[in-house]
C-alpha positions as CSV (number, residue, x, y, z in Angstrom):
1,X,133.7,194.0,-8.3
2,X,132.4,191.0,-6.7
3,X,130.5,191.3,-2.9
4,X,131.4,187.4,-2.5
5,X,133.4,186.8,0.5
6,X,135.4,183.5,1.5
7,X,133.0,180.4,2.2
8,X,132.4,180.2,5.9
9,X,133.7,176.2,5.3
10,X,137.1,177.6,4.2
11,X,137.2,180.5,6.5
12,X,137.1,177.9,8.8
13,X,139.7,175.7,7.4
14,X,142.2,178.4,7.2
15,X,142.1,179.1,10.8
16,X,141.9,175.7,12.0
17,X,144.7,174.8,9.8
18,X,147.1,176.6,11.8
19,X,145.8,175.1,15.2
20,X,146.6,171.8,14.1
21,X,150.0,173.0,12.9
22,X,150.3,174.6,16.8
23,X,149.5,170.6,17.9
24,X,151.5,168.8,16.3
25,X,154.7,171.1,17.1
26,X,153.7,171.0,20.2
27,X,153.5,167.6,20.6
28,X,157.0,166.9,18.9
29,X,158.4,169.7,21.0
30,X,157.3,167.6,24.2
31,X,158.2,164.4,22.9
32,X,161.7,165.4,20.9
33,X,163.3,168.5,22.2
34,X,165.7,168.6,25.3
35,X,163.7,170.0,28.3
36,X,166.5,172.9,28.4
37,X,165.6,174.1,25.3
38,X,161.8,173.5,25.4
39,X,161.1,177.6,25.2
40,X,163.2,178.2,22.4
41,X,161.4,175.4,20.2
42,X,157.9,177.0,21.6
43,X,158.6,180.1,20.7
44,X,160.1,179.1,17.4
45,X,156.4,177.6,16.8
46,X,154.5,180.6,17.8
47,X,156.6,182.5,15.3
48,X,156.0,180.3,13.0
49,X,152.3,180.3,13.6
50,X,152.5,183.5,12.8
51,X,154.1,183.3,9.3
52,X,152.0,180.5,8.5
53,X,149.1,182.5,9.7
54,X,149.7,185.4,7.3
55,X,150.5,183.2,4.3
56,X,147.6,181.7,4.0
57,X,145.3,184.4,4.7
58,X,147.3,185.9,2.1
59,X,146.6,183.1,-0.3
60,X,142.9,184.0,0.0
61,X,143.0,186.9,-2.0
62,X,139.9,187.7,0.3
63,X,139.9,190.9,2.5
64,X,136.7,190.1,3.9
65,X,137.3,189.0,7.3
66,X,141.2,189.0,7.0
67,X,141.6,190.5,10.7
68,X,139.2,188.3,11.9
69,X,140.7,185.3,10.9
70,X,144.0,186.4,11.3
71,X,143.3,187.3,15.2
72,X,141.5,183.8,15.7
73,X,144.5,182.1,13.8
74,X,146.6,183.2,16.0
75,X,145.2,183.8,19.0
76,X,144.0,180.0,18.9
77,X,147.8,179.2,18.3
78,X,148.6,181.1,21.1
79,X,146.3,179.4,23.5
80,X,147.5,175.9,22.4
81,X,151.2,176.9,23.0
82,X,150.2,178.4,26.2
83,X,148.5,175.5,27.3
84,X,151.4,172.7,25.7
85,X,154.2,175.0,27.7
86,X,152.0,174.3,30.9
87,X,151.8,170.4,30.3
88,X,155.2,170.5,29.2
89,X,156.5,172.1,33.0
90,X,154.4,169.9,34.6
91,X,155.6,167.3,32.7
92,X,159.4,167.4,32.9
């Protein structure tokens, strides 16, 4: 048994992975949905965030850190769809 745990560099990616994918559907959620239905498409992406959250920290094989970057990776997402619902009210 190994006492390796995942490299801080891809620790990092993992996490910031999803945050970009929180961006950028925010971002088309602003600029494509129909301001009606702009909290079903957010919450759509936070649940997605979620999944996409646990499959790749899955993919690691590493339990070392796993609720640690599983908290930030979606706690992160949760901030940026947080903050794109505000811009989005203010918006429209």
């Amino acid at each position: 048994m190994t006492t390796e745990s995942l490299p801080r560099a891809a620790a990092k990616g993992t996490v910031s992975a999803v945050w970009a994918f929180a961006l950028v559907a925010s971002v088309l959620i602003g600029v494509l949905s129909p301001s009606e239905h702009d909290g079903a498409w957010l919450s759509l992406a936070g649940a997605a965030s979620i999944v996409l959250t646990l499959g790749i920290q899955l993919a690691t094989k590493e339990k070392r850190g796993f609720v640690h970057r599983l908290a930030s990776s979606i706690s992160g997402a949760v901030v940026i769809l947080a903050l794109a619902t505000g811009v989005i009210a203010l918006i429209r």
